[in-house]
C-alpha positions, 0 to 999 in steps of 0.5 A: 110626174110618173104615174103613182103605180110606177114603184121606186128604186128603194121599193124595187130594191125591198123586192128584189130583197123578199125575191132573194130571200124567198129563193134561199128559203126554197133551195135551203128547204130543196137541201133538206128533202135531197138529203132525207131522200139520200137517206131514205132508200124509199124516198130515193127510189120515188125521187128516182123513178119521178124526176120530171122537170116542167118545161118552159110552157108547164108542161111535165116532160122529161127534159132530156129526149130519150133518143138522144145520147149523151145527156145525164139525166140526174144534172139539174136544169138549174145547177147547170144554168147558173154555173159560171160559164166556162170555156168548152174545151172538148176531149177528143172522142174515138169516132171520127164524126162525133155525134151532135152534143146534147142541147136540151133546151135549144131542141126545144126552140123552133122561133123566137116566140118560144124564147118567151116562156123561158126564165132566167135560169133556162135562158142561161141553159139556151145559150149553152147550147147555142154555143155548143151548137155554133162549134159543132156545126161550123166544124163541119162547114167552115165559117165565121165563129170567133165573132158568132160565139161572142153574141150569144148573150146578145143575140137570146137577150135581144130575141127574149125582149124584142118580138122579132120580126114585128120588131126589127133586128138588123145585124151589121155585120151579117157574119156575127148572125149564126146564133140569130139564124139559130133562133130564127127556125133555120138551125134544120138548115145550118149544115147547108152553111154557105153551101150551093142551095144552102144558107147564106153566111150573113143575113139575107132578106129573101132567107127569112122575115126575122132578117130584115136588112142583107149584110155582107159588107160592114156599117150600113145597120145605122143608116138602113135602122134609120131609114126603117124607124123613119119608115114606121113612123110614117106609116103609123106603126109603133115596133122597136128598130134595133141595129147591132153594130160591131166586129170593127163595123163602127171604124167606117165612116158610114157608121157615123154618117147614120149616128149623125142623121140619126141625133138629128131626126131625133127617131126612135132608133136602138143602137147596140155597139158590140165592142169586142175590141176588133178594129181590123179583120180577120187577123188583127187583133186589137189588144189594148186596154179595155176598161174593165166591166164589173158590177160597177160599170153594170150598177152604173148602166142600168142606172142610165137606162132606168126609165124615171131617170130617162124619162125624167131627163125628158122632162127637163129637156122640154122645161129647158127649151123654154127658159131665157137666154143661154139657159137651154145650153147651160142646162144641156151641158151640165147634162152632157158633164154629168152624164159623162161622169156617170159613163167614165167618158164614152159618152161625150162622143155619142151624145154629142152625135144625139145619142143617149148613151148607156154604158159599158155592159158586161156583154156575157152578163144575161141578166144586166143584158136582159134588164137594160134592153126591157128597161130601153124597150118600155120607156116613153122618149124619143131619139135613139138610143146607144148601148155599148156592150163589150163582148170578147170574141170567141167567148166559150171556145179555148182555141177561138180564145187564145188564137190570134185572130180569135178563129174569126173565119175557119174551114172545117176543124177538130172541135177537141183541138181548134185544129183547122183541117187546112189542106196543104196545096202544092203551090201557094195562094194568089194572096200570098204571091201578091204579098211576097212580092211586094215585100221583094219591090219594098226591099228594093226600094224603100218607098213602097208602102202597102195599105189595107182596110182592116184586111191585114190577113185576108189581102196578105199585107200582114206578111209585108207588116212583119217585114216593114212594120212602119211601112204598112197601114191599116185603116180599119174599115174604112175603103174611102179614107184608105185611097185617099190616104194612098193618094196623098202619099202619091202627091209625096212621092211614095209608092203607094200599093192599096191592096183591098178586095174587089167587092170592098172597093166598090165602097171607094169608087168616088175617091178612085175617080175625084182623088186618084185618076183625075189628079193621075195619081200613081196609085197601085190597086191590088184587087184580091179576090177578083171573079167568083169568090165561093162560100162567100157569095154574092155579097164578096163576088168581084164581079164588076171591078173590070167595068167600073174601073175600065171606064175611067181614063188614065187607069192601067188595068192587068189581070194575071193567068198564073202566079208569075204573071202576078208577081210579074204584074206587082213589079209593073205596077210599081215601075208606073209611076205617070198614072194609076194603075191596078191589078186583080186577082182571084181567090184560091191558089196558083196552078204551079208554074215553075218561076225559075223558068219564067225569070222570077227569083225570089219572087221579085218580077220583072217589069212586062210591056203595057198593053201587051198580050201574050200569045199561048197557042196558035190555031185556025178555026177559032180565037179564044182570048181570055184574062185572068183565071179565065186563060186556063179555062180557054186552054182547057177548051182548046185541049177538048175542042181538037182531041174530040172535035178536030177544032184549032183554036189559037188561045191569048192571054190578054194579061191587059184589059186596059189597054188593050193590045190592038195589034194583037186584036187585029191580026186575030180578027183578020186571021180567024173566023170566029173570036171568043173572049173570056172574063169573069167579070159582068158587062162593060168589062174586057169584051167591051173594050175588044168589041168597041175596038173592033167596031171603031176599026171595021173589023165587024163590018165582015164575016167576023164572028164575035161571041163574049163570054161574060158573067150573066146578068144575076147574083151568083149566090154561094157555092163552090168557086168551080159550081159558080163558073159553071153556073156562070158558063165559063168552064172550059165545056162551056166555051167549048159549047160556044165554039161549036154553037159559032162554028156551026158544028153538029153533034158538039153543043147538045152533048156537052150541055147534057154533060153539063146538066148531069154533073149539076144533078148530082151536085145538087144531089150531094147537098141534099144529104147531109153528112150529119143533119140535126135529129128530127123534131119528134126525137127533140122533146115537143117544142115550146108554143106560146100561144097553145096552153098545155093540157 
């Protein structure tokens, strides 16, 4: 049945026992010579002055690069590789910026290739480094570590099987990829981290070829794997498609979608589920009882994964097919019954999806993690192919260890400590108001209840879960099921507050239009992270939620300018209960308006008029009319424009984006030459609805001038939220610029543009230097070639 060469497990097993053997021989006979040179003063001067290493190419080299600090030059590659791995737990140093800590072989690594060269003792150096590495640099950046730190086994187990990118390595979600762009000739770059021009926080097609599908959202890596392994298959080709889905990916629905097509095309497919037992991001940790990963649970998954007994497996799967009667069946259940007793249970739920099922690994285990993956890799079946590894996120890191949340996205901290140099502003974030005060509305009325999809921390519902623990429900990834869910505690009259970020909600779209607005369900949509969203980028940026939610009808749509107006917005929603209604939100913090004065105590709001605007400043040579984050921007401009251009602009809040405030439109139009509105959001958002109005109404049909300012028709990538408005043209010297361009000004607009270029410039000239890029290659050690033997 199997080719004659192919050895046995007993013949594996006298192998591995000659290999054990040879190995104690050699290190006891290493024992013995380190002892007479300790003896032996000449010996030990020889040893000393000789002490080389051979490289992972056979090349004679010191291991260690002379210009690098730090390194002690005596410790053995191997004694270091093999030592248990141990939490870092850095002790402060006296220097502000500490140096870049020694990774000696990671130095040596520019592509995945040169991993190949690598054995067992220095891949276990690698990972190491990495994560030394990953701590350093997102000290210095900010970023996701807790559910990077937990792949580094993972990701140089994959990179040392698999020949990326011929083979196809899709990371889902993208944030778990750091060690993966380490390996992939990018850690040159990763001081440049979610910066302007720099590297992107997830993968990114257009960054590199080793990154062959984008992921800032969770879930899609079975889905795309497949569609590529459908793909390759048609195209004749025969590379590996491995999809890594985990850090709560695996809640979404999605995810089973893929596994259920997936079981039915019956494709070549690699699926590794990274359980690091996360259901919600970033802040909530699931700390239930996790089976425990031994030797046992390891003996027992490179069992499954053995080829003989896949391949083997195969065999009597087509044999069965051909029997009589319910025999097939019979024979596949017995199947299914044994293997779920060979797993301990997980696997009924895969392999009944169409999955082969291997599992639990121990995710931290290099070795069962490089054996199961060659095994998966060369064995000759068809369909996919499920391994479950249980990694712990923030492994290595004591702070991202014992921290609630796992450090799962930081700024910039001290590495010694885990300290998170988070600046105390002087007012509180958008988040954090939102939060408040719907825990004020639910002390009012216990029929409030706040929903969220695995974003307890990032929307602010966990500060509502510890007031009402049984009136807040997360979902986990899950956008779809969280609004329809809020529906059907619509239909039962509860006030239902869905709090989901604008890019995230894209996901729920059908459900907001069948399940809520068409059934005029009284849902409340708090839509955080509204508008640019900085380091984030474009795949987080909430760029469209006023045009995708404008156009449907029975929706009541708000945008609040400052803090007040957002609590105020939370106490409206709440009180409409005729028709959905949302409200969004940027990211960052309020600009300090004083609450007692606008009648808010305690952060309770008070009910505002639907559909009114508000009026901020009156003027006459122009109208500005913003909403949300963009009003100040407008009084900014309004400050320039008759401090140095003797311009009167009237500024309004729109507040409303649906419905509008037609009485206010039409006064503005009648009363100013020129109309400008304001709106971080892309076409068919607030604009739209002002300028279809105007147009319905004949105030076009005159010497009106109309000018939106909108986000333009591109992805803004990751920079800083100001850097993005900017490049958008939504800063208040912008809007200035288009004033003076309609009113037809000299000497304003080619100023201001000019203004605006030089403080570009120096943006970009700022990210060319970095504050502690890594040494240049030349001080590293050479690096590893696989295809170049060594003279």
């Amino acid at each position: 049945m199997f080719p004659s060469s192919r050895p046995s497990y007993r013949t594996g097993r006298s192998r591995v026992a000659f290999l054990c053997s040879c190995v104690i021989f050699v290190s006891f006979c290493v024992m013995l010579l380190k002892n007479q040179a300790t003896s032996h003063p000449s010996l030990k001067a020889q040893m000393q002055t000789s002490r080389q290493i051979r490289s992972p190419i056979g090349c004679k080299r010191p291991l260690t690069p002379p210009s690098r600090r730090g390194v002690n030059p005596r410790r053995s590659l191997k004694s270091a590789a093999l030592a248990e791995p141990k939490s870092l737990n850095i002790e402060s140093e006296s220097q502000k910026d500490p140096p870049r800590p020694p990774t000696p072989i990671l130095d040596m690594i520019r592509t995945p290739k040169n991993l190949k060269n690598l054995n067992m003792a220095q891949l276990k150096q690698l990972t190491k480094d990495m994560r030394t590495d990953i701590i350093h640099t997102v000290s210095k950046t900010g970023g996701h570590l807790g559910a990077s730190l937990g792949v580094v086994e993972l990701t140089a187990a994959l990179h040392y099987v698999f020949d990326s990118p011929d083979d196809k390595i899709i990371w889902d979600v993208g944030h778990q990829a750091y060690p993966h762009k380490i390996l992939t000739g990018r850690r040159d770059r990763m001081h440049t981290l979610r910066q302007e021009n720099g590297l992107s926080g997830f993968t990114n097609r257009g960054e590199s070829e080793h990154d062959p599908f984008g992921a800032g959202h969770s879930s899609t890596s079975i889905s795309a794997g497949l569609g590529m392994a459908v793909g390759r298959d048609m195209a004749g080709r025969k590379n590996h498609v491995v999809s890594v889905i985990g850090d709560g990916a695996i809640t979404a629905g999605m995810a089973y979608e893929g596994l259920n097509h997936a079981g039915f095309l019956d494709r070549n497919q690699i699926i590794i589920l990274n359980d690091n037992k996360q259901v919600s991001l970033p802040t909530q940790f699931n700390g239930g009882d996790q089976p425990p990963v031994g030797a046992l649970s390891g003996a027992l998954s490179r069992l499954q994964a053995a080829q003989p007994l896949r391949e083997l497996r195969e065999v009597a799967k087509g044999i069965s097919k051909q029997l009589p009667g319910p025999l097939p069946e019979v024979s596949a259940r017995i199947d299914e019954y044994a293997r779920g007793i060979i797993s301990g249970g997980p696997s009924s739920l895969f392999e009944e999806l169409g999955c082969y099922y291997i599992g639990p690994v121990d995710g931290h285990n290099l070795e069962d993690l490089v054996q199961i993956l060659r095994e998966v890799k060369n064995t000759q079946t068809e369909g996919p192919v499920l391994i479950h590894v249980v990694t712990e996120k923030g492994k290595g890191y004591a702070p991202a260890e014992t921290a609630s949340d796992k450090m799962h996205g930081v700024v910039k901290f001290d590495v010694a400590t885990g300290k998170q140099n988070k600046k105390a502003g002087k007012t509180d974030s958008y988040t954090n108001y939102f939060a408040d005060s719907l825990v004020a509305e639910a002390e009012k009325d216990n029929k409030v209840i706040g929903i969220h999809a695995a974003m307890g921390g990032g929307t602010g519902l966990n500060r509502f879960a510890k007031k009402f623990p049984n009136r807040c429900f997360d979902v986990g990834i899950a956008e779809q099921h969280a609004v329809t869910f809020a529906a059907g505690l619509a239909c039962e009259g509860m006030i239902p507050v869905c709090a989901i970020y604008s890019s995230f909600l894209q996901r729920a779209y059908d459900q907001v239009v069948h399940d809520v607005a068409l059934q005029n369900l009284p849902v409340r949509f708090a839509i955080d992270r509204a508008g640019p969203v900085g380091a984030d980028g474009a795949t987080h940026a909430g760029s469209y939620d006023l045009s995708f939610l404008g156009c449907i009808p029975n929706m009541v749509i708000m945008a609040p300018s400052n803090e007040a107006e957002l609590i105020n917005m939370v106490a409206t929603s709440v009180a409409i209960d005729d028709r959905p209604s949302a409200f969004r939100f940027p990211r960052g913090n309020g600009i300090g308006v004083d609450l007692e004065a606008e009648g808010i105590v305690g952060r309770k709001g008070n009910p505002i008029p639907i559909g009114k605007a508000k009026l901020k400043q009156c003027g006459e040579d122009v109208a500005l009319v913003g909403i949300g984050n963009s009003v100040n921007e407008c009084m900014e401009a309004a400050k320039i424009l008759k401090e140095e251009f003797d311009v009167s602009a009237t500024v309004v809040d729109a507040r409303f984006c649906k419905p509008i405030d037609t009485e206010m439109m039409k006064q503005l139009a009648k009363e100013h030459p020129a109309l400008i509105t304001v709106e971080e959001n892309s076409i068919g958002g607030f604009s739209a609805q002002v300028t279809h109005y105007l147009c319905q109404e004949g105030l076009m049909d005159g010497n009106l001038k109309l000018r939106p300012l909108i986000l333009p028709d591109t992805f803004i990538e990751h920079a800083t939220k100001e850097s993005q408005i900017a490049q958008a043209g939504l800063s208040a010297k912008h809007i200035v610029s288009s004033v003076l361009g309609v009113l037809e000004r000299k000497g304003g607009k080619e100023d201001i543009d000019n203004a605006i270029a030089e403080e570009k410039e120096k943006i970009e000239e700022i990210f060319k230097t970095p504050s502690d890029p890594p040494p240049p290659l030349s001080a590293r050690g050479s690096p590893i070639f696989v295809d170049v033997p060594c003279e």
